[in-house]
Steps between C-alpha positions, in 0.01 A plus 500: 500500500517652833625867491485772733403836406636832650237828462641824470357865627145416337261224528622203750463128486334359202356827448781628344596207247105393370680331160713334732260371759313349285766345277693355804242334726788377709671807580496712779438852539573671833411830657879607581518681862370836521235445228125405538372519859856557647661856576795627331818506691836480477687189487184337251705477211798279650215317665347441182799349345560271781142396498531458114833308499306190756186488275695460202773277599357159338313707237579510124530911481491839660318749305541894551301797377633802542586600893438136542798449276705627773355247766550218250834586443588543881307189533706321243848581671355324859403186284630459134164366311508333197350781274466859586226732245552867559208721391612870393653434882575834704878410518630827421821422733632283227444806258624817700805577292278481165336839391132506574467283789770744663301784407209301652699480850545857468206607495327258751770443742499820682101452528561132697746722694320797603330447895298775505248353224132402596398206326294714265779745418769204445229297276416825270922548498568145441195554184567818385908403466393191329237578282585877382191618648345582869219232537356749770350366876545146585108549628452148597616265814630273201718729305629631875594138574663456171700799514608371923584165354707632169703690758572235789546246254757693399693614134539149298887605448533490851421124551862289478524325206781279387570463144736204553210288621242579217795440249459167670150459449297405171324833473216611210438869513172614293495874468219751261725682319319826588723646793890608466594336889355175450660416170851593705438344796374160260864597271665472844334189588601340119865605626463250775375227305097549469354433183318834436154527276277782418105456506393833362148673524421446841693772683606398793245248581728242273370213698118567281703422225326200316853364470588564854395176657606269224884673443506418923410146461669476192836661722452300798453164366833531299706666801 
């Protein structure tokens, strides 16, 4: 079964999906633009989805995990695959008029928006609004890069999405049950069409689930 596999914020390439790398020796696991060795910049995430939308033309599945839920969605609207698998994916845009992922773009969005951050004091924001708590110094070149790539990547609400094309799409959305704005973006994705299941105990790292990889099969095959 040939998939290919979308990394969020986190780990990148196989890295971030170890069940999944090794229980899908055919898939393929790219480094999306601005990851890895690259820079940051702006314009990686529409570059991503184009890049994304090629690789998986012929292939059985897209799979998304979290931000990378936004590039496979993007990518799924350039070229309509034949199963889409959204991971707890970072599409709050679908889920701005429900109550805690608009409280979650109130908080954040004037962060994203503010120019006279430093990477540091837009990473500790970005944390501190988040998490409920100030994480203190970014100290290291890797949280600093982070923090410059979060913001020119830009807020996940404010990547075009349109609903009328994943309505179109057979879509699986696997969510952990643990966070308020996942569940509603995953209720808003159910209100398109997506089938919608809950592997809990894992937080958001749903793709460790020990169900993970065979509910995606299982979902892909059947599309």
């Amino acid at each position: 079964m040939r998939l290919v596999f979308a990394h969020g914020t986190g780990a990148v390439g196989a890295d971030a999906f170890p069940q999944q790398a090794a229980g899908f020796p055919d898939a393929e696991f790219p480094v999306l633009p601005g990851y890895g060795d690259d820079e940051p910049a702006v314009g990686d995430v529409a570059v991503a989805a184009q890049s994304l939308a090629l690789q998986s033309a012929d292939a059985h599945g897209i799979v998304g995990y979290s931000y990378g839920g936004v590039v496979a969605a993007m990518a799924a609207c350039m070229e309509l695959p034949a199963a889409l698998v959204l991971i707890e994916p970072a599409l709050f845009q679908l889920a701005r008029d429900r109550p805690a992922t608009a409280a979650l773009i109130e908080r954040l969005e004037p962060i994203y928006l503010d120019p006279t951050l430093t990477d540091d004091a837009f990473g500790r924001s970005f944390l501190r609004e988040l998490r409920g708590e100030d994480p203190g110094e970014l100290a290291t070149a890797d949280a600093l890069r982070w923090s410059r790539r979060t913001r020119l990547h830009g807020a996940p609400w404010r990547h075009p999405i349109d609903p009328e094309c994943l309505a179109e799409t057979p879509t699986l959305v696997l969510t952990g049950g643990w966070n308020a704005e996942y569940e509603e973006v995953a209720a808003a994705l159910a209100a398109l069409g997506a089938q919608h299941e809950v592997l809990a105990g894992h937080g958001h790292r749903v793709i460790d689930h020990p169900d993970a990889s065979a509910r995606i099969r299982s979902f892909v095959e059947t599309a």
